[in-house]
LONU-789400 format. One record per residue (C-alpha): residue number from 0; x, y, z. Coordinates in pm, 1 decimal. Layout:
residues N
R, k, c1, c2, c3
R, NUM, X, Y, Z
...
***
This chain:
residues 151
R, k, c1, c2, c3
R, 0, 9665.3, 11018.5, 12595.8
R, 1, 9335.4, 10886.5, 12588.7
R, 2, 9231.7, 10521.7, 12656.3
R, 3, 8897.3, 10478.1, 12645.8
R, 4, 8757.8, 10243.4, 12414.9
R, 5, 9164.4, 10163.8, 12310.3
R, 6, 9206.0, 9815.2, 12179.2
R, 7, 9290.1, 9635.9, 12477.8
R, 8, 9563.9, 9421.6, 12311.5
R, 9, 9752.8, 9709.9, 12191.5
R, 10, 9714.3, 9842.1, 12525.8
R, 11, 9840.8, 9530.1, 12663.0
R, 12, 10130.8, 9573.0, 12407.9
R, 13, 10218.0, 9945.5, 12485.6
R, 14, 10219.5, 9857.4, 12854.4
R, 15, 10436.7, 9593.2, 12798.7
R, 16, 10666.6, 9781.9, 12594.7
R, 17, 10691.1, 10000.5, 12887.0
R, 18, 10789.8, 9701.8, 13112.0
R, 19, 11063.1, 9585.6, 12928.0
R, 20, 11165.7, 9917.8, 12794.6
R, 21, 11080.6, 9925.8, 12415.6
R, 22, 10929.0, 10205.0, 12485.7
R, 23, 11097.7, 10483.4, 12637.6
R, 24, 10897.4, 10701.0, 12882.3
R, 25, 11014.6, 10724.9, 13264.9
R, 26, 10672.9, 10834.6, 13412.4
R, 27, 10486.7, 10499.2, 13229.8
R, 28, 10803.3, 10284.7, 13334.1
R, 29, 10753.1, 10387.4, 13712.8
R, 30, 10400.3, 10320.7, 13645.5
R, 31, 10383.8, 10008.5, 13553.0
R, 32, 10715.3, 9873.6, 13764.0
R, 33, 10561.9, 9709.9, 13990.9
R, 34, 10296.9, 9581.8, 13768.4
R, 35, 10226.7, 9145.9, 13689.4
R, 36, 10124.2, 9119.2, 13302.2
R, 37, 9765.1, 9003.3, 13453.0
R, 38, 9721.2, 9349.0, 13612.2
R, 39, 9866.8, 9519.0, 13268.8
R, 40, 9568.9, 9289.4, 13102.3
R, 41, 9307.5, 9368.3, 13319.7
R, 42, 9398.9, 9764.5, 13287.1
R, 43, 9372.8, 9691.5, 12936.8
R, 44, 9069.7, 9539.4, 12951.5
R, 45, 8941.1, 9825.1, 13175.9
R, 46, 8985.7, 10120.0, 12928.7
R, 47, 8871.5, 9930.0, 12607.7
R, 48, 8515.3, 9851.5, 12761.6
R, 49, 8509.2, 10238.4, 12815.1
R, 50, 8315.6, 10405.8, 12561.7
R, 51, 8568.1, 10540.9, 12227.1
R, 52, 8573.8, 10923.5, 12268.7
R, 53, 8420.0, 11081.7, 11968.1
R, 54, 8664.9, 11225.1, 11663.1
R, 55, 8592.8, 11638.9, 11642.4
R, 56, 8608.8, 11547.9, 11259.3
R, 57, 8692.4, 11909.8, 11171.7
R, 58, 8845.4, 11894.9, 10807.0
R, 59, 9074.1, 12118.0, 10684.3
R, 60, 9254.1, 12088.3, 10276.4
R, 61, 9339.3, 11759.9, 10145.3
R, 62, 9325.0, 11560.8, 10529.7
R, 63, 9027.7, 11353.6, 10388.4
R, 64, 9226.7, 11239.1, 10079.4
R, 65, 9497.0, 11119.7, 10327.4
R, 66, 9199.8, 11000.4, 10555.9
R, 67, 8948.0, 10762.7, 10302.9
R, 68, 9214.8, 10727.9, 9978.6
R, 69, 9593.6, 10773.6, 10092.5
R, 70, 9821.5, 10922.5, 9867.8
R, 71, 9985.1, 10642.9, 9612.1
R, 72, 10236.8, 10873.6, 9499.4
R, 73, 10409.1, 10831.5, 9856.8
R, 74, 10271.2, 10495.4, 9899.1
R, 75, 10047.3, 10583.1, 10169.6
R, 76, 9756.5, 10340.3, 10245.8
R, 77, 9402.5, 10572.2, 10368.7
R, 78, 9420.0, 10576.8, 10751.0
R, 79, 9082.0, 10404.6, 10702.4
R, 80, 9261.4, 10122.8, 10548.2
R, 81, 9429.6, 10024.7, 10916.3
R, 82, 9252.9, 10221.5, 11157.3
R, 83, 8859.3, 10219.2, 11049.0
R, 84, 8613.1, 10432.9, 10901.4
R, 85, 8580.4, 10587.5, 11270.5
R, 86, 8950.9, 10565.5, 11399.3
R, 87, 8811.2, 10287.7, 11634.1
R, 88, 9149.0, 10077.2, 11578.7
R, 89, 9104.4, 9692.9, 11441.7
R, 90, 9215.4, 9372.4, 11617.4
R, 91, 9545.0, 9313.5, 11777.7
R, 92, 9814.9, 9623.4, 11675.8
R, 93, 9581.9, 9879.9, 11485.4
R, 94, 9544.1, 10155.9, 11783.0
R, 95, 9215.4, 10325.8, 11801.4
R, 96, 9267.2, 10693.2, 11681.9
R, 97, 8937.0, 10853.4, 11757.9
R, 98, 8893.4, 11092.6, 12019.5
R, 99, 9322.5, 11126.1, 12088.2
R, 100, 9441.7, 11474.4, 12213.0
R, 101, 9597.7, 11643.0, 11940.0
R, 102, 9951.2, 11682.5, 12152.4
R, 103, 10000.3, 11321.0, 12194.1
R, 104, 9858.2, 11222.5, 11816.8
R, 105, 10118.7, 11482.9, 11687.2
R, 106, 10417.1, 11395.8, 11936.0
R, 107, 10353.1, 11056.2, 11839.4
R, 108, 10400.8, 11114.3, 11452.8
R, 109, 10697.8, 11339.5, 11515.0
R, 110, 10826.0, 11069.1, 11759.0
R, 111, 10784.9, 10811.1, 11492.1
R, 112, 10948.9, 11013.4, 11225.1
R, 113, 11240.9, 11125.2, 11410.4
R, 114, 11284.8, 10770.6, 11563.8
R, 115, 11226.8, 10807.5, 11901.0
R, 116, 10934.1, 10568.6, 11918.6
R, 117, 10983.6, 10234.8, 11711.3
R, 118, 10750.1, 9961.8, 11887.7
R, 119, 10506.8, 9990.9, 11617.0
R, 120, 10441.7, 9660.8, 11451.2
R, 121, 10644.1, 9580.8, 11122.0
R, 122, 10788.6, 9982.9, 11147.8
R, 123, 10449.5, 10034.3, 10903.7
R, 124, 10311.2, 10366.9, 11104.6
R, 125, 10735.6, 10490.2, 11056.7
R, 126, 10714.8, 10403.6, 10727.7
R, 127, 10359.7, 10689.7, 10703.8
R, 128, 10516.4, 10929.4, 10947.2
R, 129, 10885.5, 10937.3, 10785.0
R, 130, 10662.6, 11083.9, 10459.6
R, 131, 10346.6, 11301.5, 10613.1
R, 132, 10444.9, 11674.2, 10599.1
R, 133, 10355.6, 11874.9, 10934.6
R, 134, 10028.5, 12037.8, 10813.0
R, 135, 9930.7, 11685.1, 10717.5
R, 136, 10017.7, 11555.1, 11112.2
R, 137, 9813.0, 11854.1, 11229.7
R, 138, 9495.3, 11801.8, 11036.5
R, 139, 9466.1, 11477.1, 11098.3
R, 140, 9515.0, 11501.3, 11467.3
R, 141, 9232.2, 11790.9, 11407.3
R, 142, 9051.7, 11521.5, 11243.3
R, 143, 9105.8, 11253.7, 11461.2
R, 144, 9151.2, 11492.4, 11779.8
R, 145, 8905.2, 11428.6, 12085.2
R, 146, 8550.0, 11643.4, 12029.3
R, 147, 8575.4, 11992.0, 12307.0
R, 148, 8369.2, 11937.5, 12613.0
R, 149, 8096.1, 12144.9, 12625.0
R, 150, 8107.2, 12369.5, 12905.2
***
């Protein structure tokens, strides 16, 4: 996962979720164990003054459809809609999107879907996964997916 330039309340929230165990992942509930909500805040805090990781932006068929229109048909808003014209996120429970690995942005959408993960706010990112095929999770975490380091 990558955190830099992450909302810092929906950091705040995921860490939280972790704390209380909404969220269900043993290595982040050891982590943050031991951990007062003001430390969780000022983690938070931390990674969302880091600069957001640039998007690779590679498209590939209809992942810009999904991206600036959404697909009414399946009632799916644009991910632009929620998450910005960049992926940079949007006030308090809109993650930022931009610059994610491709393995966690695509575990995350098959978690979602299969029900494993269910803090999201209002089930709305459920409702999207439960109807995005797997080519469409792919390209947009090629989309969305962190730029390659040049060497």
């Amino acid at each position: 996962v990558n955190l830099a330039g992450q909302i810092p309340s929906y950091t705040l929230k995921q860490l939280l979720d972790y704390k209380s165990e909404h969220r269900d992942e043993r290595s982040m509930k050891k982590a943050v164990r031991k951990l007062e909500e003001q430390d969780m805040a000022d983690l938070a805090q931390y990674y969302g003054s880091l600069p957001l990781p640039e998007a690779a932006h590679t498209v590939a068929g209809d992942v810009m459809t999904l991206v600036k229109k959404g697909d009414h048909t399946r009632m799916l808003k644009s991910c632009n809609s929620c998450h910005g014209q960049k992926g940079q996120g949007d006030a308090f429970e809109t993650p930022s999107i931009s610059g994610q690995k491709n393995t966690y942005f695509v575990d995350t959408i098959i978690e979602m879907q299969e029900g494993d993960r269910t803090n999201d706010v209002y089930s709305r990112m459920r409702v999207i996964a439960e109807v995005l095929t797997e080519q469409e999770i792919q390209a947009l975490a090629d989309y969305y997916g962190q730029t390659p380091q040049a060497e």
